[in-house]
VOBA-1610 file (N, C-alpha, C; in pm, whole numbers, padded with zeros to 5 digits, always signed):
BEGIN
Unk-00368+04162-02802Unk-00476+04228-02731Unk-00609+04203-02802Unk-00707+04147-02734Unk-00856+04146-02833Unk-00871+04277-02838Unk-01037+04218-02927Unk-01051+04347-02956Unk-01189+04404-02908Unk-01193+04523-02842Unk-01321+04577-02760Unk-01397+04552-02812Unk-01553+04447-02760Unk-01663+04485-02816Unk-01776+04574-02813Unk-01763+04671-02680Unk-01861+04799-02641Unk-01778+04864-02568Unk-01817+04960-02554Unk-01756+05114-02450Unk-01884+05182-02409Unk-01852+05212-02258Unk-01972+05277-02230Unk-01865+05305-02117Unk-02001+05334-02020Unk-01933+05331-01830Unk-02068+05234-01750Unk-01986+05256-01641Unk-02111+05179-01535Unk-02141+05340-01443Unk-02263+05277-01430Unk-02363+05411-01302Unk-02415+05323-01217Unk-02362+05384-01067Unk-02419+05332-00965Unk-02422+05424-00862Unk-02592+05473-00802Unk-02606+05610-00780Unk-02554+05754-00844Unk-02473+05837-00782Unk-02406+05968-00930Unk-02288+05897-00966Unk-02255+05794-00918Unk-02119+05737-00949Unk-02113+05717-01141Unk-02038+05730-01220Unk-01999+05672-01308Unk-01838+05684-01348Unk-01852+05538-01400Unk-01679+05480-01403Unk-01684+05462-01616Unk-01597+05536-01660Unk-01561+05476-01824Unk-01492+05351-01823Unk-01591+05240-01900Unk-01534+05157-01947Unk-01501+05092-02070Unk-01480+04956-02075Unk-01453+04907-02239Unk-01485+04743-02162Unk-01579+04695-02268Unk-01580+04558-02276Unk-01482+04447-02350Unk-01466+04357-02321Unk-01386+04218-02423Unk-01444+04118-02376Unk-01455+04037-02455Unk-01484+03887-02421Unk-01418+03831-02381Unk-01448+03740-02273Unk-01369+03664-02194Unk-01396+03539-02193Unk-01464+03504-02363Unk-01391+03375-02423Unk-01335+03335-02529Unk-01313+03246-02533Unk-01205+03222-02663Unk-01269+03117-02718Unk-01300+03103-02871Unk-01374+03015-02933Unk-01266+02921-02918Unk-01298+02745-02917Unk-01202+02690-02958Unk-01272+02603-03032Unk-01446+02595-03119Unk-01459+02539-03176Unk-01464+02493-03298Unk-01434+02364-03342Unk-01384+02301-03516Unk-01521+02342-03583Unk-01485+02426-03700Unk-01542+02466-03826Unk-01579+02406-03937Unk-01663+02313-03953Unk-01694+02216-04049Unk-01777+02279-04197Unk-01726+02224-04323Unk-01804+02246-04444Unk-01879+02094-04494Unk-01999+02149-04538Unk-02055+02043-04618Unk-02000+02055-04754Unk-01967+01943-04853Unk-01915+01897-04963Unk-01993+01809-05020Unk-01963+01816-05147Unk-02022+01736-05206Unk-01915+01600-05197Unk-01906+01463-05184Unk-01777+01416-05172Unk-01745+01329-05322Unk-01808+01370-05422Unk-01765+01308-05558Unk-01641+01443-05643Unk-01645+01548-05627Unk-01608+01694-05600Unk-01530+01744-05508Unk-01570+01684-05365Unk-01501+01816-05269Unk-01561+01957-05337Unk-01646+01991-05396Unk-01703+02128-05402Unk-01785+02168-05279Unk-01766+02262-05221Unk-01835+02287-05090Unk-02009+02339-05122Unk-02049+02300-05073Unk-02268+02250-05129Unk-02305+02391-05003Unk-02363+02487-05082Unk-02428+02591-04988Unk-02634+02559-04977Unk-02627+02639-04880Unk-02771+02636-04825Unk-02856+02764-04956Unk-02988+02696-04996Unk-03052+02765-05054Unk-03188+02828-04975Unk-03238+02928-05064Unk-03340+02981-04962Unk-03477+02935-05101Unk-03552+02792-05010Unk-03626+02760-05111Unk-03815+02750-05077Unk-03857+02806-05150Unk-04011+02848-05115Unk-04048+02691-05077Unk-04118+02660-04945Unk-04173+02514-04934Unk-04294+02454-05007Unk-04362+02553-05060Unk-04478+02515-05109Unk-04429+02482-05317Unk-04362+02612-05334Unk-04380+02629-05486Unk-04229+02539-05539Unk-04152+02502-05431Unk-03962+02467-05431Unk-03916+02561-05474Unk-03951+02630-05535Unk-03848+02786-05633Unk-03777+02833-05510Unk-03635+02923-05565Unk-03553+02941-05452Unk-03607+03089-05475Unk-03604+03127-05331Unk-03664+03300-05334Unk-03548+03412-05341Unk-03541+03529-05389Unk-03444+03608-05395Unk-03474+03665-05236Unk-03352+03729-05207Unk-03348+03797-05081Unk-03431+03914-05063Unk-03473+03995-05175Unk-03574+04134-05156Unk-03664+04060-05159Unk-03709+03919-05185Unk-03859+03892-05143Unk-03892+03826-05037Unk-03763+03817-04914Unk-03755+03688-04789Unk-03788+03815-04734Unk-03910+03806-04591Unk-03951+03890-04450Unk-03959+03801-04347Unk-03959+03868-04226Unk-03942+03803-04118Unk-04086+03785-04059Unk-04088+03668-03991Unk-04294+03664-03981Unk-04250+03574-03830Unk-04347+03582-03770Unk-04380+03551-03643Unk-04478+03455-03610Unk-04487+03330-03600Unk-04605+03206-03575Unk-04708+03205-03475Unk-04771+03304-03494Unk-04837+03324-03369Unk-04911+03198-03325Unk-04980+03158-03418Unk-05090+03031-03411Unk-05003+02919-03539Unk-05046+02762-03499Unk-05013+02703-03660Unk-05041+02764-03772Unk-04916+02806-03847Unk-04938+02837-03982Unk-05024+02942-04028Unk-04983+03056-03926Unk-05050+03204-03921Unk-04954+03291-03844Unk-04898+03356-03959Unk-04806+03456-03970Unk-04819+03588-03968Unk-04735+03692-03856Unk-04765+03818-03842Unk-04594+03859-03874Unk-04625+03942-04024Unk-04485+03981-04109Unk-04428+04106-03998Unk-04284+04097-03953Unk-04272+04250-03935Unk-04165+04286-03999Unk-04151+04457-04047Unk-04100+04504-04102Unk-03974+04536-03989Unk-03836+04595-04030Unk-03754+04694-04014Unk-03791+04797-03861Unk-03932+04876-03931Unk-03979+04983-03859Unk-04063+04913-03727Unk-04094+04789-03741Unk-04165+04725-03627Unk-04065+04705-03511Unk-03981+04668-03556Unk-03854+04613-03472Unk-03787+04746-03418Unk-03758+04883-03488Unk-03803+04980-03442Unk-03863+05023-03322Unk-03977+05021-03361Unk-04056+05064-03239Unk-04029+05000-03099Unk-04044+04837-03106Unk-04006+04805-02972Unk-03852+04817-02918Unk-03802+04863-03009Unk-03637+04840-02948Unk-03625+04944-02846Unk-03554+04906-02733Unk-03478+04978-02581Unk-03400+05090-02691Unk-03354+05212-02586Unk-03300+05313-02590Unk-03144+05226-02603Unk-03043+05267-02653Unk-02937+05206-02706Unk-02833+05328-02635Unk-02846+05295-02486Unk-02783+05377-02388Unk-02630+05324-02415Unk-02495+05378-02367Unk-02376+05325-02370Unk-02377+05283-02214Unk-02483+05280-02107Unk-02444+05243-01981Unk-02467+05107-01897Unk-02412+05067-01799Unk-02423+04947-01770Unk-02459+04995-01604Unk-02614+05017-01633Unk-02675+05066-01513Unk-02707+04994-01429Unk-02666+05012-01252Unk-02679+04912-01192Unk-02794+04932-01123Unk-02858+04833-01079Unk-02999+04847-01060Unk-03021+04826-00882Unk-02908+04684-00883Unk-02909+04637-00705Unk-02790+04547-00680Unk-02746+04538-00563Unk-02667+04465-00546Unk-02706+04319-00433Unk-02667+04234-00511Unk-02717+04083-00415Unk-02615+03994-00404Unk-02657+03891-00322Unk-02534+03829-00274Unk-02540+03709-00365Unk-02414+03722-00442Unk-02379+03622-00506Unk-02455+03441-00531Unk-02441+03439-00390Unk-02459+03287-00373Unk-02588+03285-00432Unk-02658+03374-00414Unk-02822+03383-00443Unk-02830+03357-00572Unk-02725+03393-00660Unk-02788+03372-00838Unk-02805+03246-00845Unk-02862+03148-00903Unk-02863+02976-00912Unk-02793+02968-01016Unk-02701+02878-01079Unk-02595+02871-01194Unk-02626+02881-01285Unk-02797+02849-01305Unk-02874+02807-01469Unk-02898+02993-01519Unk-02882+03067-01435Unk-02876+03207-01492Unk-02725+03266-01542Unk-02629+03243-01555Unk-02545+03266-01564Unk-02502+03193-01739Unk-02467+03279-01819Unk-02481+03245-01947Unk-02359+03293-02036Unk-02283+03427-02025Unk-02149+03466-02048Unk-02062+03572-02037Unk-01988+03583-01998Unk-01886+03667-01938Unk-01775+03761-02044Unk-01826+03867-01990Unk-01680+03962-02055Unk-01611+04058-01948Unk-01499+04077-01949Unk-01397+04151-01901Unk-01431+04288-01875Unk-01441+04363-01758Unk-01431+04493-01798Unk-01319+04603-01760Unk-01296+04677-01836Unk-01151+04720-01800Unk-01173+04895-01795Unk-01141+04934-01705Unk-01113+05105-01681Unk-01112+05176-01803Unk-01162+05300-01845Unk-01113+05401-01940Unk-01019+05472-01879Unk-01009+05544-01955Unk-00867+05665-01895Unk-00915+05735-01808Unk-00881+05795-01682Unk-00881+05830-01555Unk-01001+05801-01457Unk-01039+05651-01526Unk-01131+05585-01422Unk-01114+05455-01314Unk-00944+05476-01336Unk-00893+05384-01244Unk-00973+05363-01081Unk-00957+05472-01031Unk-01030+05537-00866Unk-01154+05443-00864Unk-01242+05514-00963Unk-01406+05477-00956Unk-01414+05312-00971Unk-01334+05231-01063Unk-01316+05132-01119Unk-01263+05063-00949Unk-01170+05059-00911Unk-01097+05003-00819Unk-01202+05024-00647Unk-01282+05125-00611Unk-01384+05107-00540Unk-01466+05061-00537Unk-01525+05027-00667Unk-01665+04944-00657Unk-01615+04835-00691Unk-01485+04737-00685Unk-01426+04667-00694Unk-01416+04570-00533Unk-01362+04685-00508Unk-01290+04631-00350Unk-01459+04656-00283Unk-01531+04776-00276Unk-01620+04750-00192Unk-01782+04629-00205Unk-01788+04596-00306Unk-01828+04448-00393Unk-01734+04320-00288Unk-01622+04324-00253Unk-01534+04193-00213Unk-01563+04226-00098Unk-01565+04385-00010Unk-01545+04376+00108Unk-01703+04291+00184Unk-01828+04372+00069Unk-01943+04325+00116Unk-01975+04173+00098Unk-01916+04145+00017Unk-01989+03988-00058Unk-02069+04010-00193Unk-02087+04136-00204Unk-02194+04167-00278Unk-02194+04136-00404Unk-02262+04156-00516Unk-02235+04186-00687Unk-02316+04239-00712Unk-02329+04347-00808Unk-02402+04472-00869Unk-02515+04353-01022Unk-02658+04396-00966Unk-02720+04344-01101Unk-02763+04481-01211Unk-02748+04448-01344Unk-02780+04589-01411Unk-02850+04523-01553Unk-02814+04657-01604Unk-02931+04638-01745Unk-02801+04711-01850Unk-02803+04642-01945Unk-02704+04649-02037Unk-02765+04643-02187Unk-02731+04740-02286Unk-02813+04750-02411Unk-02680+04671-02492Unk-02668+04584-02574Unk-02515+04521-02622Unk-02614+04513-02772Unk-02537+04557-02884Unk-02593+04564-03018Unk-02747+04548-03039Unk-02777+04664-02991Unk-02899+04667-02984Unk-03038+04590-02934Unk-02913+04538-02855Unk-03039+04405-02751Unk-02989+04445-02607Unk-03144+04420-02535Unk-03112+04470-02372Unk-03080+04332-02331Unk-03000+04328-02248Unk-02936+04195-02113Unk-02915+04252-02001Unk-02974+04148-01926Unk-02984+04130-01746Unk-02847+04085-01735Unk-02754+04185-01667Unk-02609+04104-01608Unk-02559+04130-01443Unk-02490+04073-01430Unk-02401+04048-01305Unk-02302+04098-01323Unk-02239+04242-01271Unk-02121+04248-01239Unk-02020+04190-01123Unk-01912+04110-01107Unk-01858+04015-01078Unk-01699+04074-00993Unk-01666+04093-00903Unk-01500+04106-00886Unk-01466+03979-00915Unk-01348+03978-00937Unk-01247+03861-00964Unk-01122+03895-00998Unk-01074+03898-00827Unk-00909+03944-00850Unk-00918+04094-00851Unk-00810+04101-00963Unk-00799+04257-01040Unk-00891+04287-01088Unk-00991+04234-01188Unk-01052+04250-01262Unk-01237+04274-01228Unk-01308+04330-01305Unk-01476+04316-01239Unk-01532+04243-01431Unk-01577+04115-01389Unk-01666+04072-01469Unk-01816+04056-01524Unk-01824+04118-01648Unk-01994+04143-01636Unk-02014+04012-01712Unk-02112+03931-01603Unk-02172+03803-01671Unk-02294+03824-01700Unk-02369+03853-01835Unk-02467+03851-01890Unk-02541+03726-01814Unk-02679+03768-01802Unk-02760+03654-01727Unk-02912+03655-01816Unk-02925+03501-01785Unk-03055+03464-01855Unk-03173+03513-01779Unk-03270+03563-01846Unk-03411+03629-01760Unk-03487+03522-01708Unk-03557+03532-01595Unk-03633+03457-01586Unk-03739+03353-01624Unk-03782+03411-01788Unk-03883+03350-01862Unk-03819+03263-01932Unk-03616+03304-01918Unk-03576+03194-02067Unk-03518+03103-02020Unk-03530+03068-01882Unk-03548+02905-01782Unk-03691+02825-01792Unk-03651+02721-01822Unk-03742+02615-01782Unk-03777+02629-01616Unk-03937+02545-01597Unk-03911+02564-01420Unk-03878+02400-01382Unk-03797+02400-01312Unk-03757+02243-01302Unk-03911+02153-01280Unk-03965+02216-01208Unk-04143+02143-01156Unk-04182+02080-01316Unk-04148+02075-01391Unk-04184+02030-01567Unk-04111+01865-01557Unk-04004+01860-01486Unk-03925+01740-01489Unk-03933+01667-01383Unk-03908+01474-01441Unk-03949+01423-01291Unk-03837+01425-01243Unk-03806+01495-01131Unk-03716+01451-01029Unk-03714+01395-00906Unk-03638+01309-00828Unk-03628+01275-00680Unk-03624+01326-00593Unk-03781+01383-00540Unk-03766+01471-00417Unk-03861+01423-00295Unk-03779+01260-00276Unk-03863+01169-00163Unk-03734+01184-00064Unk-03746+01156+00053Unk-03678+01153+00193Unk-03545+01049+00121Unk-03416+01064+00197Unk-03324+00933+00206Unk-03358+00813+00246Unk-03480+00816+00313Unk-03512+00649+00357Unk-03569+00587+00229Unk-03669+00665+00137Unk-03740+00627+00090Unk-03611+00608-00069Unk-03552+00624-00082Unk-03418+00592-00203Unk-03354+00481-00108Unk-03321+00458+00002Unk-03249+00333+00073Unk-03138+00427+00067Unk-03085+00558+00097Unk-02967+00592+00125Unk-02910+00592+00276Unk-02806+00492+00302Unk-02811+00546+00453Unk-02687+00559+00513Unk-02654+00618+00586Unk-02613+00728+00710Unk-02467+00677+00646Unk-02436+00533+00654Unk-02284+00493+00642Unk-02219+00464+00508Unk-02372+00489+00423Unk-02300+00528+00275Unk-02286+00695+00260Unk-02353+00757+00309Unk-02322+00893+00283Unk-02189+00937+00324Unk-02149+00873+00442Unk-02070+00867+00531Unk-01904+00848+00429Unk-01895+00751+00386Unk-01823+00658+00251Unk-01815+00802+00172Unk-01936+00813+00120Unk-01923+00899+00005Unk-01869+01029+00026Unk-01884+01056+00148Unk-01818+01270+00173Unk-01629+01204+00199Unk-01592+01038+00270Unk-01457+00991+00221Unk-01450+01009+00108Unk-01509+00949+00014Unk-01437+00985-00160Unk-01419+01149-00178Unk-01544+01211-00142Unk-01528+01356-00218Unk-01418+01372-00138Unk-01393+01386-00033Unk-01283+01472+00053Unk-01124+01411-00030Unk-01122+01268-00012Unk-01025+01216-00088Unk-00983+01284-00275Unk-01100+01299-00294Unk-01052+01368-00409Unk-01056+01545-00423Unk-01069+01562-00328Unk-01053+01718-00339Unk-00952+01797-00384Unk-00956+01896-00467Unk-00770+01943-00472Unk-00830+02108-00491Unk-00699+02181-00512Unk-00726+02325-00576Unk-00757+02308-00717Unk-00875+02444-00683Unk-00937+02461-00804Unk-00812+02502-00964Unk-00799+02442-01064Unk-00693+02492-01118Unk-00723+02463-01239Unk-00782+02593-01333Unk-00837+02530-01469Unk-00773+02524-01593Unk-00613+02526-01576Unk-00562+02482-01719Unk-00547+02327-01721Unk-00558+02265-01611Unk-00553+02131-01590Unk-00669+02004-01695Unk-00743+02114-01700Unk-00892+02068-01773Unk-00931+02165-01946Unk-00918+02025-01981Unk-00916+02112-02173Unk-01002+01982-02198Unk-01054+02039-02322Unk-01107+01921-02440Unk-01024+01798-02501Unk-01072+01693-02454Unk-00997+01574-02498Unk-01042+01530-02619Unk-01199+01591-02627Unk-01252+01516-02775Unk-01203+01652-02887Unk-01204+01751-02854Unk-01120+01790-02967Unk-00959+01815-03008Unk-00903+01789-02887Unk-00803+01760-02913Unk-00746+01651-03018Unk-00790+01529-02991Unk-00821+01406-03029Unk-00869+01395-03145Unk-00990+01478-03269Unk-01023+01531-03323Unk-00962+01575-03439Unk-00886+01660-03386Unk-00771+01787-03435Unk-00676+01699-03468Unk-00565+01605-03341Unk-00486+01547-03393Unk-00540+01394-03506Unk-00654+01353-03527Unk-00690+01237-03631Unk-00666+01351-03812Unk-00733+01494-03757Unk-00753+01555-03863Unk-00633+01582-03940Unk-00523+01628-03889Unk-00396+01647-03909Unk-00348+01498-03939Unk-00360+01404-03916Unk-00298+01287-03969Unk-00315+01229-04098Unk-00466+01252-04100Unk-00563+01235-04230Unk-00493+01412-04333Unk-00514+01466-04309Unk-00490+01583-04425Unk-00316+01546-04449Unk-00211+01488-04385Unk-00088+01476-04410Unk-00120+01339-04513Unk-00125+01227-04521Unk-00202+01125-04587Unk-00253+01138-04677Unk-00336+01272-04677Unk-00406+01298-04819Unk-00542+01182-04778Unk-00591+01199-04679Unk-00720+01140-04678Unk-00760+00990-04699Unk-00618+00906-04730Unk-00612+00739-04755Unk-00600+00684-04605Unk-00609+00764-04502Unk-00572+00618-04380Unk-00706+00542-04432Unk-00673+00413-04341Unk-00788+00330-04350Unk-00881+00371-04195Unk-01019+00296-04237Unk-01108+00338-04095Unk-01075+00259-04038Unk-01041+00301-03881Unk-01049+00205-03726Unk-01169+00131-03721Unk-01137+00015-03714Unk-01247-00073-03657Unk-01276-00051-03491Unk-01406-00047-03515Unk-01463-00001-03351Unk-01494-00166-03348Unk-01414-00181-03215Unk-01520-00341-03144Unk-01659-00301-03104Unk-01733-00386-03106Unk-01850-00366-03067Unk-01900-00480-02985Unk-01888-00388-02850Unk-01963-00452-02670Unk-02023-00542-02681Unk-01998-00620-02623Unk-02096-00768-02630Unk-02206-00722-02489Unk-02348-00742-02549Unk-02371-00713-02431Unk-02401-00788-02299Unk-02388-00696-02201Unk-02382-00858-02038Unk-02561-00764-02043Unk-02613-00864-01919Unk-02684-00886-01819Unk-02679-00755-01748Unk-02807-00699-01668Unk-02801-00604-01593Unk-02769-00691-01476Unk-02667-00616-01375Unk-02662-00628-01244Unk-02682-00547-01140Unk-02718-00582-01035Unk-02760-00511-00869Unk-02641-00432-00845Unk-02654-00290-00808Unk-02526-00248-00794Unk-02520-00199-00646Unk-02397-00229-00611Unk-02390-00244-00469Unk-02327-00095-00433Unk-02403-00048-00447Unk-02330+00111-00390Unk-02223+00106-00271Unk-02245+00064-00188Unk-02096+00079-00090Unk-01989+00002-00130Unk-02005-00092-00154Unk-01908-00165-00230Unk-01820-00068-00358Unk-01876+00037-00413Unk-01867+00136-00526Unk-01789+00167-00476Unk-01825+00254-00387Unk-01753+00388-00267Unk-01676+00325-00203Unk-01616+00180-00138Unk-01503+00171-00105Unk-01421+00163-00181Unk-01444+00136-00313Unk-01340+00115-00413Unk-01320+00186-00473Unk-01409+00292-00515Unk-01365+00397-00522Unk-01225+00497-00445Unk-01281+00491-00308Unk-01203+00577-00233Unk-01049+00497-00212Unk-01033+00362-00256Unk-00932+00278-00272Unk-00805+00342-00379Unk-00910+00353-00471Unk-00842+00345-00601Unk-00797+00528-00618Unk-00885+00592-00531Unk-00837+00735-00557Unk-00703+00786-00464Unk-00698+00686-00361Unk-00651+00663-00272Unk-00477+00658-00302Unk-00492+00548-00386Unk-00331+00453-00447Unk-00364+00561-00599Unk-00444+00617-00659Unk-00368+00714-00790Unk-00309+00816-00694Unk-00392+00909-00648Unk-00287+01044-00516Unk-00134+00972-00511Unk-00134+00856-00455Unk-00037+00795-00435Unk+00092+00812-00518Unk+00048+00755-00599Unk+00169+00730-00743Unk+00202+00875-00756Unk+00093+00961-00805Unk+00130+01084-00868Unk+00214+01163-00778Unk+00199+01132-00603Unk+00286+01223-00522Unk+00408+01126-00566Unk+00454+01046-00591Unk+00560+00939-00582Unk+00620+01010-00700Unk+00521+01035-00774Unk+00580+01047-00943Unk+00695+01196-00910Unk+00631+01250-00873Unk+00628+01430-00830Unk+00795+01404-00718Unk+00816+01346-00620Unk+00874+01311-00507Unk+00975+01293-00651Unk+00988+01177-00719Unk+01121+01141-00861Unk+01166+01289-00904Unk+01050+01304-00988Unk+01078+01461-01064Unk+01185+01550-00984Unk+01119+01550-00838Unk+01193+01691-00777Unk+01364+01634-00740Unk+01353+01504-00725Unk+01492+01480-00689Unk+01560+01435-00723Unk+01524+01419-00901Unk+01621+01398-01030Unk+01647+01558-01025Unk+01537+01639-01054Unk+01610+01772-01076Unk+01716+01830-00987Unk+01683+01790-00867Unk+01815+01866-00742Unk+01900+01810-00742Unk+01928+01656-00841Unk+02042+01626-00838Unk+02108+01621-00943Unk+02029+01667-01017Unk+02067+01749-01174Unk+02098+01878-01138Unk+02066+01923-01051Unk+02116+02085-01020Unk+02258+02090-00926Unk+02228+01973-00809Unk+02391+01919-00736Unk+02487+01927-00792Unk+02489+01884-00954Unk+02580+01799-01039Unk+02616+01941-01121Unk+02563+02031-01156Unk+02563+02130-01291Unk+02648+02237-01169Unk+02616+02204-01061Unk+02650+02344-00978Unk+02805+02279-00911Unk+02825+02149-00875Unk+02920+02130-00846Unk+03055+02158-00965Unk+02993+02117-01075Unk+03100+02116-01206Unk+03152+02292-01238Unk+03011+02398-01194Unk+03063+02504-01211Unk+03154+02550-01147Unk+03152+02484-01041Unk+03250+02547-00941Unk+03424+02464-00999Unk+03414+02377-01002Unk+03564+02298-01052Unk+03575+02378-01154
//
């Protein structure tokens, strides 16, 4: 069972439901030390004055603010104080909007929320009536002493509060050049688009996310484990290195038929593969069930 990181409830109108937060992710990332490598002694970070190099003790490091180049406004403890939000336990909902409406770049991380004791009722209505509408609850959440904009979420059994990024801590895309000329004016036309919604459709499947993990750390993990069994003597892989070609004209439909070819004949195999599997097993099961019976 993790382990809770807040307790509060949610309020929506006189409604309030007791809850408990968890995170609803799981680190899976590799932990690296710097070393010295004549040693293997692990080399820590110093805290070193830039001007004088002397390393500073910690009762003399403050926190300062850049307002302008190289003009600093120190604040204390009691500054940070003053502006800090009320450090409510509630996850007050403010409005409810329709999902589709959030754009993805607000959406930043998710935790679990789970019923307190005899708030099953309250918990399980604003659950179901969230799915019946379409809706999701936006609120204001104080989490270790910092306020966050979140999304409460149904999903399934469960209601997920996805912490969301504020408005100011997006870029506005208008900063970047992007392509926002007509399809004529890119040369996209009618019977490549046409091609291309064949590939997507061709590759469409159910959504299913244990299917999809990290290959580079997997990969990673297992070199690391080979090397620490070894004691650190494999030799290094020689990487070939690409000769390079010539740019060429790329023929986009030509792409997309071959594409949709090739996605075409893999579906293929893998139902073929699947079609073996099931009817080695039933005749591995024919065979185990006939013998029980003799």
């Amino acid at each position: 069972m993790p382990r809770p990181i807040w307790k509060g409830s949610i309020s929506f109108g006189l409604v309030n439901i007791p809850i408990t937060l968890y995170s609803a992710e799981k680190k899976k990332d590799l932990s690296f030390k710097l070393l010295d490598k004549r040693t293997r002694s692990q080399v820590h970070y110093e805290r070193v004055n830039e001007e004088t190099k002397q390393e500073v003790p910690w009762d003399n490091i403050v926190k300062g603010f850049e307002y302008s180049p190289g003009n600093y406004v120190v604040l204390t403890d009691q500054d940070f104080k003053k502006a800090a939000v009320e450090a409510t336990q509630t996850i007050a909902i403010t409005d409810f909007v329709d999902l589709a409406s959030i754009e993805y770049s607000y959406f930043s991380k998710p935790y679990y929320v789970v019923p307190g004791k005899r708030a099953d009722k309250g918990y399980v209505l604003l659950r179901e009536i969230m799915k019946r509408t379409g809706k999701v609850a936006i609120a204001q959440v104080v989490i270790r002493s910092r306020q966050y904009l979140a999304a409460l979420i149904p999903q399934d059994k469960a209601l997920v509060l996805e912490i969301l990024r504020y408005y100011q801590e997006l870029r506005d895309v208008a900063e970047l050049s992007l392509p926002a000329g007509s399809l004529e004016e890119y040369k996209v036309s009618e019977r490549e688009l046409e091609i291309a919604e064949l590939l997507v459709n061709s590759m469409t499947s159910e959504w299913n996310p244990p299917k999809y993990h990290d290959e580079y750390r997997d990969a990673l993990m297992d070199w690391i484990e080979k090397k620490a069994q070894s004691e650190g003597a494999m030799p290094p892989e020689e990487v070939p290195v690409a000769a390079k070609e010539p740019a060429k004209v790329i023929d986009m439909m030509d792409l997309l038929k071959k594409s949709v070819e090739q996605v075409s004949q893999q579906r293929g195999e893998a139902r073929g593969r699947s079609r073996e599997r099931e009817d080695r097993s039933g005749k591995s099961g024919g065979k185990k069930a006939a013998g029980g019976e003799g």
